[in-house]
C-alpha positions in Angstrom: -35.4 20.8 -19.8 -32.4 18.8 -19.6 -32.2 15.3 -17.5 -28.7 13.3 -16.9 -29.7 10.0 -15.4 -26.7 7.9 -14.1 -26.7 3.7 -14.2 -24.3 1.2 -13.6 -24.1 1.1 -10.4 -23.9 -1.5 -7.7 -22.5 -3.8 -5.1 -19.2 -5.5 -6.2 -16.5 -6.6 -4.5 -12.8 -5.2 -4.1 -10.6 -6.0 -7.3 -14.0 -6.0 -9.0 -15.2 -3.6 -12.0 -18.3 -1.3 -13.2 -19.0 0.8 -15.5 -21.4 3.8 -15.4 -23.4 5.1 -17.6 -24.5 8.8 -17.8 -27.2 9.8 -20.7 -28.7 13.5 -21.1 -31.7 13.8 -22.6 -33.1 17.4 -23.7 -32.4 20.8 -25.2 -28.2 20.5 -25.0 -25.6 20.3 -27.4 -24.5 17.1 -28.9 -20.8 18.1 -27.6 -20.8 19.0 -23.5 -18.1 18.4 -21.1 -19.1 15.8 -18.5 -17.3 15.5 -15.1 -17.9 12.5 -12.7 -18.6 13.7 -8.5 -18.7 11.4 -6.0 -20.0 11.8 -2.1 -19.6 9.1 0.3 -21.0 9.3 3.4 -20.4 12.0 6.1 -17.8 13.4 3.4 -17.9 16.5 0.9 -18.5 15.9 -2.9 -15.4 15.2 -4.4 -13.3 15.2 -8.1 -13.9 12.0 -10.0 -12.7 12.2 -13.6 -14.0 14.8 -16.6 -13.4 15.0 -20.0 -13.4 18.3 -22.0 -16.3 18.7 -24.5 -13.6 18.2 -27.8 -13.5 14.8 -26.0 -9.4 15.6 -26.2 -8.6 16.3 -22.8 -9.4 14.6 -19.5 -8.8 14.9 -15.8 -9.0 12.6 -13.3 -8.1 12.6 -9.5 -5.3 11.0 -7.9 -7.2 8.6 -6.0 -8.6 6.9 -9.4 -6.2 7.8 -11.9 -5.1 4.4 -13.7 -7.9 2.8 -12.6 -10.9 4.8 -14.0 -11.4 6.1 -17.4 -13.9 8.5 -18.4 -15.3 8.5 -22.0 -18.4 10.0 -24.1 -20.2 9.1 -26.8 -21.7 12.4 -28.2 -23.3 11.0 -30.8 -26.0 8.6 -28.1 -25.0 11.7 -25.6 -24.2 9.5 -23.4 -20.6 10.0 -20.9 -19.1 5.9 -19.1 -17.2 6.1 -16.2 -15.4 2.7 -16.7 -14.4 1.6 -12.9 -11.8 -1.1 -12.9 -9.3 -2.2 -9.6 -12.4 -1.1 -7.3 -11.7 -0.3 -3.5 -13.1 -0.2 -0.4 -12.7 3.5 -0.5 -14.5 3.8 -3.7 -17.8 3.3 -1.9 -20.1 6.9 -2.7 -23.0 7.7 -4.8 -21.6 8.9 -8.3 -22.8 12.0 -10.2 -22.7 12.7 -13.8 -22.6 16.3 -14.6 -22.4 18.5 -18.0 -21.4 21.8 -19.1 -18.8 23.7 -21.0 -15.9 24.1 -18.1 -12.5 24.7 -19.7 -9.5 22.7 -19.2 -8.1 24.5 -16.3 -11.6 24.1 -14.2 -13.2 21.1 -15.7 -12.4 20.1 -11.7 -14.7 22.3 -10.3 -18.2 21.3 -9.5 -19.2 25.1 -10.5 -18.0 24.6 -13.6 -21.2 22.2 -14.3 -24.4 23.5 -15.3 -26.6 20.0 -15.1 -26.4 17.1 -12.4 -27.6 13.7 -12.4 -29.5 12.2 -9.4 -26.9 9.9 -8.9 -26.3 5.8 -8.7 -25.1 4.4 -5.6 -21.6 2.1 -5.9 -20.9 -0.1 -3.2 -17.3 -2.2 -2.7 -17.6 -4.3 0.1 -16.0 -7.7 0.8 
């Protein structure tokens, strides 16, 4: 049985910085893509950030890109989610999410085999 469970999350303030943390635990490969959802309230589930399972490419969606950074550490099979420049807008609960999704659909939810419960990130002045 594989388990993601997400941490890092929290109550910050604008400008402010986080960094999740997303560890898998279970029968799965040492090397898995990992994508990064988010849903904030009364909204769908959204496009974060993913990184291909060679760790060489990455994706990220225009409303983060240059401000997040998604990394993995397959060795502790852990994925981070580093959060810097946080917004109001930012506010959701954040999903991990693993699999083997190619480059051209590592943006697609479907694309994931295992989720995450997800952590709750809050920016509020």
């Amino acid at each position: 049985q594989v388990q993601l469970v997400e941490s890092g999350g929290g109550l910050v303030q604008p400008g402010e910085s986080l960094r999740l943390s997303c560890t898998v635990s279970g029968r799965t490969a040492n090397r898995f893509g990992m994508g990064w959802f988010r849903q904030a309230p009364g909204k769908e589930r959204e496009f974060v950030a993913a990184i291909h399972y060679t760790g060489s490419g990455t994706a990220y969606s225009d409303s983060v890109k240059g401000r997040f950074t998604i990394s993995k550490d397959n060795g502790k099979k852990t994925g981070y989610l580093q959060m810097n420049g946080l917004k109001l807008e930012d506010t959701a609960v954040y999903y991990c999410a693993i699999g083997s999704p190619i480059l051209s659909n590592m943006r697609t939810s479907a694309a994931y085999n295992y989720w995450g419960q997800g952590t709750q990130v809050t920016v509020s002045s």
